[in-house]
MARVO-961127 format. One line per field, with one value per residue: residue number from 1; chain; x, y, z of N, C-alpha, C in turn. Coordinates in steps of 0.02 Angstrom, whole numbers, always signed. Example, Ala and Ser with C-alpha at 12.3 -4.5 7.8 and 13.67 -1.06 7.14 Angstrom:
REM MARVO-961127
resi	[1, 2]
chain	[A, A]
n.east	[+660, +642]
n.north	[-284, -112]
n.up	[+390, +354]
ca.east	[+615, +684]
ca.north	[-225, -53]
ca.up	[+390, +357]
c.east	[+660, +645]
c.north	[-165, +2]
c.up	[+390, +394]
***
This chain:
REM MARVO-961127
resi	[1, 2, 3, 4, 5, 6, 7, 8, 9, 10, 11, 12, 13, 14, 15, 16, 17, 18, 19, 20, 21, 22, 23, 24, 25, 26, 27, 28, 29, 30, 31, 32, 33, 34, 35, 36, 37, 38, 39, 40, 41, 42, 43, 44, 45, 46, 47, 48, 49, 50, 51, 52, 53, 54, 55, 56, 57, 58, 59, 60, 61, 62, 63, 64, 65, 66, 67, 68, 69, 70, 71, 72, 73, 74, 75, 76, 77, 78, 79, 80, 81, 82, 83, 84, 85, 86, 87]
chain	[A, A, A, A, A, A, A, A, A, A, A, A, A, A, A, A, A, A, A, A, A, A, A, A, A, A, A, A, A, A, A, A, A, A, A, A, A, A, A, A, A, A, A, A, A, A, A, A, A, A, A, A, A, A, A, A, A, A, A, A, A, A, A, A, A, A, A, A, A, A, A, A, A, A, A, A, A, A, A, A, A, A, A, A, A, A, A]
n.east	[+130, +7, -137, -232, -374, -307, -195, -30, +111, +260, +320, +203, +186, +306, +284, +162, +223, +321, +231, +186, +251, +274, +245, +139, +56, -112, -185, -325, -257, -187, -307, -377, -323, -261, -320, -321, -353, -293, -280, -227, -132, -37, -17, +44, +148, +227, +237, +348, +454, +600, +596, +632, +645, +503, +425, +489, +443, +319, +288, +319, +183, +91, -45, -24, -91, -63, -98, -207, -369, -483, -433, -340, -290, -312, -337, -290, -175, -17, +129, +174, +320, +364, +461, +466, +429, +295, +282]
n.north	[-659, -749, -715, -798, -718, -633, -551, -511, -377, -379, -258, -229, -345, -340, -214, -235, -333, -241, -169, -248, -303, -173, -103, -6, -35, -68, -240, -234, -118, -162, -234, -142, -66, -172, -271, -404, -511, -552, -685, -720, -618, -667, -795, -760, -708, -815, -879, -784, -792, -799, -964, -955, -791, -797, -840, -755, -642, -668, -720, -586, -520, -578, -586, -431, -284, -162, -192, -239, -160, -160, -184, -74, +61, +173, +291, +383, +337, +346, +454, +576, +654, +813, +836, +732, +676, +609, +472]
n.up	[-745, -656, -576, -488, -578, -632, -739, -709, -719, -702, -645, -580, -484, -425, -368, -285, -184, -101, -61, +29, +106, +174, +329, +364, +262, +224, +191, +141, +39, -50, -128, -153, -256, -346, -344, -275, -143, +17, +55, -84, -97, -9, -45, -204, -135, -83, -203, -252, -176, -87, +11, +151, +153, +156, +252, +342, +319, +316, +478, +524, +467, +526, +627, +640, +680, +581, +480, +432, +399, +481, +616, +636, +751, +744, +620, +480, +381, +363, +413, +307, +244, +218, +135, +52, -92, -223, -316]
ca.east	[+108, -70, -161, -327, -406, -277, -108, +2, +154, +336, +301, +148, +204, +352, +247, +118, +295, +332, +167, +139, +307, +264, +194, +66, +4, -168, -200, -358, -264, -164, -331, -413, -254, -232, -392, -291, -369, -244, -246, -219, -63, -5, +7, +95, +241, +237, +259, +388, +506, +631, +562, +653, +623, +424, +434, +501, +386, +236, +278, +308, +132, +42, -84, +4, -155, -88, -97, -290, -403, -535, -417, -299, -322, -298, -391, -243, -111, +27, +157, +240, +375, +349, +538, +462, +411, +243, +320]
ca.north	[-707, -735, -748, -789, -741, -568, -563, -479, -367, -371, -202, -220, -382, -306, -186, -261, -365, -183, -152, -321, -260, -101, -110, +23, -40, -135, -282, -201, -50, -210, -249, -111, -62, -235, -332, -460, -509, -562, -746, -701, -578, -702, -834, -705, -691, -890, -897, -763, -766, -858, -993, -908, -721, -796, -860, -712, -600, -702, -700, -529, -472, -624, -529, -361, -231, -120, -244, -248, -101, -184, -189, -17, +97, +244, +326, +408, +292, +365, +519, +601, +699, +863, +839, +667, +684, +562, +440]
ca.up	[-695, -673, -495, -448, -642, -657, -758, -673, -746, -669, -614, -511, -458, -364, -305, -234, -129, -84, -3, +65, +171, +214, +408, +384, +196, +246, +133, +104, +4, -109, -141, -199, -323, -377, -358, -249, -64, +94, +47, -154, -85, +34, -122, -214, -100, -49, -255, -275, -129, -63, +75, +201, +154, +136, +315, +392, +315, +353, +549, +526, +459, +548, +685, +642, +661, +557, +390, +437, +417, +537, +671, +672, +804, +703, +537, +459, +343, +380, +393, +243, +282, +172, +74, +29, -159, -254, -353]
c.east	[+34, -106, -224, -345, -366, -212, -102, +56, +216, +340, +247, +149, +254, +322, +160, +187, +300, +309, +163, +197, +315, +197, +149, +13, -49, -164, -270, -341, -238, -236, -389, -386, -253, -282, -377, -304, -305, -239, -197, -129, -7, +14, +67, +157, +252, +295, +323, +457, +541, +591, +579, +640, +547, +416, +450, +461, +290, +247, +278, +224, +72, +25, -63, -73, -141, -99, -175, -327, -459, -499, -364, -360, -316, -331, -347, -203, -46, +69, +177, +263, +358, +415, +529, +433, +354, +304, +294]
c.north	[-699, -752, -740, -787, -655, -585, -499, -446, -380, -328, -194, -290, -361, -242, -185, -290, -297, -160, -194, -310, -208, -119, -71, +20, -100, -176, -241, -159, -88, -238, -211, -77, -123, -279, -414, -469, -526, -652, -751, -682, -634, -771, -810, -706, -754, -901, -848, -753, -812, -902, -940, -827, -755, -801, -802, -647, -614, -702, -658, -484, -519, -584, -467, -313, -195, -141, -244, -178, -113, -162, -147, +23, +171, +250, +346, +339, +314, +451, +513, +660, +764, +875, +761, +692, +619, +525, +434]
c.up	[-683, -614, -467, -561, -656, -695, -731, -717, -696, -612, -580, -462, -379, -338, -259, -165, -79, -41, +25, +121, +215, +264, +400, +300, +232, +188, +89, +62, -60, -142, -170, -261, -346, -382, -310, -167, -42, +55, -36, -127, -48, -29, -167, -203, -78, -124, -284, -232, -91, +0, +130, +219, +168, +231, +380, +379, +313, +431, +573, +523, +493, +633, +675, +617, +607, +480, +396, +450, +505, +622, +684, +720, +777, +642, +494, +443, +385, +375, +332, +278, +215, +112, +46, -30, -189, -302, -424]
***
């Protein structure tokens, strides 16, 4: 799949989805792994996801600080739990 001027694989496709779900992934971090800004990502998941899933995960991350570096209140990503393993 090819978005903006990148092809995309299967596998970074679904995980960019992955991150674009996860509450404390900023867009900024899909965009420095992937080369893909906030409107790019938001395309993305318009073009891969059901209306309905797209819909409920756009009102979900719509104003959500922590999808925006600019606007968390914190410096730190997140916990790892120490029995969590790198993938």
């Amino acid at each position: 799949m090819a978005v903006g001027k990148k092809i995309l694989t299967v596998d970074e496709i679904s995980r960019i989805i992955e991150m674009a779900w996860e509450d404390r992934t900023p867009f900024e971090a899909i965009e420095s792994s992937y080369g893909l800004n906030e409107a790019e990502v938001i395309r993305l998941m318009r073009q891969e996801m059901k209306l309905s899933s797209f819909k409920i995960w756009r009102a979900r991350v719509s104003g959500r600080k922590t999808k925006h570096l600019a606007k968390r209140g914190f410096i730190f990503g997140r916990h790892v739990c120490p029995t969590q393993r790198n993938r």
